[in-house]
Each structure stands twice: as structure tokens, then as C-alpha cells.
C-alpha positions as a Markdown table, in Angstrom:
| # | Residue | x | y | z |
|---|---|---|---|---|
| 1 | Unk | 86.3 | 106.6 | 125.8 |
| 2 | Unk | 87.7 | 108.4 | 122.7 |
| 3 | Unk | 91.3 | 108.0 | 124.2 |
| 4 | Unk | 90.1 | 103.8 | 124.4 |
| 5 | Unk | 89.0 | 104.2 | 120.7 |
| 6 | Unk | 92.0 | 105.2 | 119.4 |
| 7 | Unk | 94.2 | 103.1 | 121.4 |
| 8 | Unk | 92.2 | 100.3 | 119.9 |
| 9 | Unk | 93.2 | 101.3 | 116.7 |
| 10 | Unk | 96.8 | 101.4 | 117.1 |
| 11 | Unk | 96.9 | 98.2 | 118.5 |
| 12 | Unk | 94.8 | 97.2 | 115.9 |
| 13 | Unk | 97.1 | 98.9 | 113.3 |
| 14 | Unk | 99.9 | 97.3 | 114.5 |
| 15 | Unk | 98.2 | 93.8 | 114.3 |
| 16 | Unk | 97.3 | 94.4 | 110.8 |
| 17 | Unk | 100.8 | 95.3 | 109.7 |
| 18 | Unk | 102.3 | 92.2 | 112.1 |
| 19 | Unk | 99.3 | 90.0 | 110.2 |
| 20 | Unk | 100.8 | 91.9 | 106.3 |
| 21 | Unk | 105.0 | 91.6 | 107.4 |
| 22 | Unk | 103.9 | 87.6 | 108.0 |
| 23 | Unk | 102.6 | 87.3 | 104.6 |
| 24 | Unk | 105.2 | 88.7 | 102.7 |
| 25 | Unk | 107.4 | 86.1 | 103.8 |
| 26 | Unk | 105.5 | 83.9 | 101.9 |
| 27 | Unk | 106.5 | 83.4 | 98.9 |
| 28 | Unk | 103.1 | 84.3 | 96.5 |
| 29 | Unk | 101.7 | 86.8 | 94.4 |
| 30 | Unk | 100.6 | 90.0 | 95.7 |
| 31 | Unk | 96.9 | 89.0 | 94.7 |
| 32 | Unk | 97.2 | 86.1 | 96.9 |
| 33 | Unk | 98.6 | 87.5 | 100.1 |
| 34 | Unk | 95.9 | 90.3 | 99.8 |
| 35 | Unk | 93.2 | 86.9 | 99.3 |
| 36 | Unk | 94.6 | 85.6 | 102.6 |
| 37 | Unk | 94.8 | 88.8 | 104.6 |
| 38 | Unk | 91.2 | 89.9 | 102.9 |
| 39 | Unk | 89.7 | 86.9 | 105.0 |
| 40 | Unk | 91.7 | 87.8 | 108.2 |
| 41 | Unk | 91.2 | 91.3 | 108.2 |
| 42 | Unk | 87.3 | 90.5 | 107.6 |
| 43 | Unk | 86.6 | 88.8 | 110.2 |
| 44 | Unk | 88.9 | 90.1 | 112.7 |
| 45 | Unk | 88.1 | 94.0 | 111.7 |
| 46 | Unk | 84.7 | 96.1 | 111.3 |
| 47 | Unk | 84.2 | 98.2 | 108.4 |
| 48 | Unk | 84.5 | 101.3 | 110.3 |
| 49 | Unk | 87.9 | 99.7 | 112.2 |
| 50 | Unk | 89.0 | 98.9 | 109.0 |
| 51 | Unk | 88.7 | 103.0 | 107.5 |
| 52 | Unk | 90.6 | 103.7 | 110.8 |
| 53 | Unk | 92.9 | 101.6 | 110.1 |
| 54 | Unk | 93.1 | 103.1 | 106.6 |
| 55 | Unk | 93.5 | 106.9 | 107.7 |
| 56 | Unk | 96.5 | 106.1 | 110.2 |
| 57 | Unk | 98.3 | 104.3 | 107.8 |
| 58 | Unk | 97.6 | 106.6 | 104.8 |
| 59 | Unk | 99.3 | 109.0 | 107.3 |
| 60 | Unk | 102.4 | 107.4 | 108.6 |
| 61 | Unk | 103.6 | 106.3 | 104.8 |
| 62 | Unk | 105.7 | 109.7 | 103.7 |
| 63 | Unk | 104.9 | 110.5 | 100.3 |
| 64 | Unk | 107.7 | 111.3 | 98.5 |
| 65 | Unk | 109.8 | 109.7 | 95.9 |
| 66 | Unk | 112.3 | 107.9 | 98.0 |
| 67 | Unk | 109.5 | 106.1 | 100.4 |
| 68 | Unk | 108.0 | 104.8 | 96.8 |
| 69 | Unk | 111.4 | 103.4 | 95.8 |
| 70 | Unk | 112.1 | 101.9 | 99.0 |
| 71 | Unk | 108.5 | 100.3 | 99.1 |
| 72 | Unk | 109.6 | 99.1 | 95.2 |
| 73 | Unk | 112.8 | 98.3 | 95.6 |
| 74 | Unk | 114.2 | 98.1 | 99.2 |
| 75 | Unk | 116.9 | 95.2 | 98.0 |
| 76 | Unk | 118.2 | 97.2 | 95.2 |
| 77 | Unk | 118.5 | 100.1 | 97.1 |
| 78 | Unk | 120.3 | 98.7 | 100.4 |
| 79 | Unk | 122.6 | 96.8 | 98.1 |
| 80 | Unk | 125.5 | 99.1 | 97.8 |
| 81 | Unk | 125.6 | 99.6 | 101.4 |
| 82 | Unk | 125.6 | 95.9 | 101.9 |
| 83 | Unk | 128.2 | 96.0 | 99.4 |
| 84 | Unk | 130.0 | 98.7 | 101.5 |
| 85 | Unk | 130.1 | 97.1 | 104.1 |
| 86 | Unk | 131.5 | 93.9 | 102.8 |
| 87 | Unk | 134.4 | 95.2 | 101.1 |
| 88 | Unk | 135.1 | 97.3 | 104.5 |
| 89 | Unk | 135.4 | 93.8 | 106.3 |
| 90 | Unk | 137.4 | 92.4 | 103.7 |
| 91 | Unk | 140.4 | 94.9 | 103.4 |
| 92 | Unk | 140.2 | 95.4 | 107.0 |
| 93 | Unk | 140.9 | 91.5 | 107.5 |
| 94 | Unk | 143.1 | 91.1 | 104.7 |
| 95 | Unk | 145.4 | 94.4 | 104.7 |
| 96 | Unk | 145.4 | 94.3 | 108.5 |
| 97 | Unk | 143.7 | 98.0 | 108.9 |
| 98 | Unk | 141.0 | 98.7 | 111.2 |
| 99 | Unk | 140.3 | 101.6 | 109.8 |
| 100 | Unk | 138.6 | 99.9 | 106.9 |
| 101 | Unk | 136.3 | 98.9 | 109.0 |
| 102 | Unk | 134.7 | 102.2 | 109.5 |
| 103 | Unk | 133.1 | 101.4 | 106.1 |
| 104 | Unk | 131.3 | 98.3 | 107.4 |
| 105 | Unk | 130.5 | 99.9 | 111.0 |
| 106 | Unk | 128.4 | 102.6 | 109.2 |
| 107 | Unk | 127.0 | 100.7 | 106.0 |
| 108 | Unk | 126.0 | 97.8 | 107.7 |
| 109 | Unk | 123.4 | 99.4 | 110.0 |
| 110 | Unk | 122.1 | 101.6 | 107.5 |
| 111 | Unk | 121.5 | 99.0 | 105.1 |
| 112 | Unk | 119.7 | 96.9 | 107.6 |
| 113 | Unk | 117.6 | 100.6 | 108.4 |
| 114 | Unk | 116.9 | 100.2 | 104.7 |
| 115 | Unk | 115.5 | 96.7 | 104.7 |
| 116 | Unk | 113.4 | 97.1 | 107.9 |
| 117 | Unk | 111.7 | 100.5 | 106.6 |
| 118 | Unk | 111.3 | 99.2 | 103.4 |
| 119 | Unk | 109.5 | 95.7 | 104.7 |
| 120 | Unk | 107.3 | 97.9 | 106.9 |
| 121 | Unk | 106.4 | 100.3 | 104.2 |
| 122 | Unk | 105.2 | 97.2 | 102.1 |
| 123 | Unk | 103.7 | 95.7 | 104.7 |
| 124 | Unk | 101.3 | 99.1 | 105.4 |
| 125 | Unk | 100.8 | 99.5 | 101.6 |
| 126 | Unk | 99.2 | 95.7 | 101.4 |
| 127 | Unk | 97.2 | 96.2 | 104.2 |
| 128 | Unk | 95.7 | 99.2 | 102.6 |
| 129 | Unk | 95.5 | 97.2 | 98.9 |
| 130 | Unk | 93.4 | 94.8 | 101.3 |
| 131 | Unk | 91.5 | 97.2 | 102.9 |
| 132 | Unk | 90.8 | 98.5 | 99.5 |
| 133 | Unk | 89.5 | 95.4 | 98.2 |
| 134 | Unk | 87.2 | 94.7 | 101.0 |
| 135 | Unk | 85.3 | 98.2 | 100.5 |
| 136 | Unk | 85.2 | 97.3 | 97.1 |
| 137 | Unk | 83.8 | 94.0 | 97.6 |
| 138 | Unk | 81.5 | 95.0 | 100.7 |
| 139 | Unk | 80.3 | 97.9 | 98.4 |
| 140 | Unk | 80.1 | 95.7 | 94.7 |
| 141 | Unk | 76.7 | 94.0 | 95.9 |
| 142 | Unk | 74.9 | 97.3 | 96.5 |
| 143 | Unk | 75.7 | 98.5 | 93.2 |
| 144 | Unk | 73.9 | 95.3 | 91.4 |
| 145 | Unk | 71.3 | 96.0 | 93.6 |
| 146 | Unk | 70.4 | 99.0 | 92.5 |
């Protein structure tokens, strides 16, 4: 049953961060895709699911400074390579040497590695900004009431 439980939960991790990698290709405020996800995940996810959820992802994001700049600033970061690996393809048409294109064959993949961890990094953060929210939200009335 536990082994059910928590297979639940990576599926339902995965959904989440599918749901999150959907709305950042919209193009909106980072308020507004968590306003749209907030309903989604809401009705979709219990509270306890949603802590889970939380947990898992809290521990699969690395905590270190590069992960935080990638999250930040994935483009600026996988530019040179793309830059790499454009110049490699250049001089190896135009000068005729395939050697030159060693540069793009190894800059290339590693700026698209780059731009896939970095969408997938800020895809699990705005699930947990959502996640957040809703505890916030879901725990806001109790505090008037008392």
C-alpha cells in the first residue's frame, strides 16, 4: 500500500511539473501562472498530496549557487554555448575545416542540457510558489477565526 502511495505521488509530481512547464510558455506574470495553477492544483490535489508533493520536490532541486542561476537565468547562461556552437558551424562551412565543428558538436548539446534543466528547475520552483500559496490561503481563514 505504501509502495501504491508513493507511486501516486511521483506520478502526481510529474503531473504537477508537466501542469507548471505548460504555463511557463505562456507568456504572464509569475503571479498569474501561480493564479492559474493555484485552481488546478486545488482541485486536482489534497492538501496532504500537495505537502508530498512539496517534500519530493524540495528534494530533487540541488541547492547550490549554480541550480539558482540556472533557475534565474537559464538563457543567459546557455548563451555562450549557443554562441559556441554557432561560430563552430560557421568557420567550419566557410574555411572548409571540419574540425571546427567539434566546437558546435559539444556546445550545442550542452546548451540545450542547459535550457532543459533550467525549464524544469522553474517549473518545480512554481509549483512549490503554488503550493505555498494554497497552504497560505487554506490556512489564512483559520487565523481570522480565531
Amino acid at each position: 500500500m505504501i509502495d501504491n502511495e508513493l507511486k501516486g505521488s511521483m506520478g502526481q509530481t510529474e503531473r504537477l511539473v508537466m501542469m507548471a512547464e505548460d504555463e511557463l510558455t505562456q507568456y504572464s506574470t509569475d503571479a498569474r501562472k501561480i493564479e492559474k495553477l493555484r485552481r488546478k492544483i486545488g482541485l486536482s490535489v489534497t492538501p496532504a498530496q500537495q505537502q508530498q508533493v512539496k517534500q519530493e520536490l524540495l528534494t530533487e532541486i540541488p541547492d547550490n549557487i549554480f541550480s539558482r542561476l540556472v533557475i534565474e537565468q537559464r538563457q543567459a547562461i546557455a548563451l555562450p554555448f549557443w554562441g559556441i556552437a554557432g561560430l563552430g558551424l560557421l568557420l567550419g562551412i566557410s574555411f572548409r575545416q571540419p574540425l571546427d565543428f567539434l566546437g558546435t558538436a559539444l556546445a550545442l548539446p550542452a546548451a540545450i542540457a542547459i535550457q532543459r534543466w533550467g525549464w524544469q528547475l522553474q517549473a518545480k520552483r512554481l509549483v512549490i510558489q503554488t503550493i505555498d500559496e494554497l497552504t497560505a490561503r487554506s490556512q489564512a481563514p483559520k487565523a481570522d477565526e480565531s
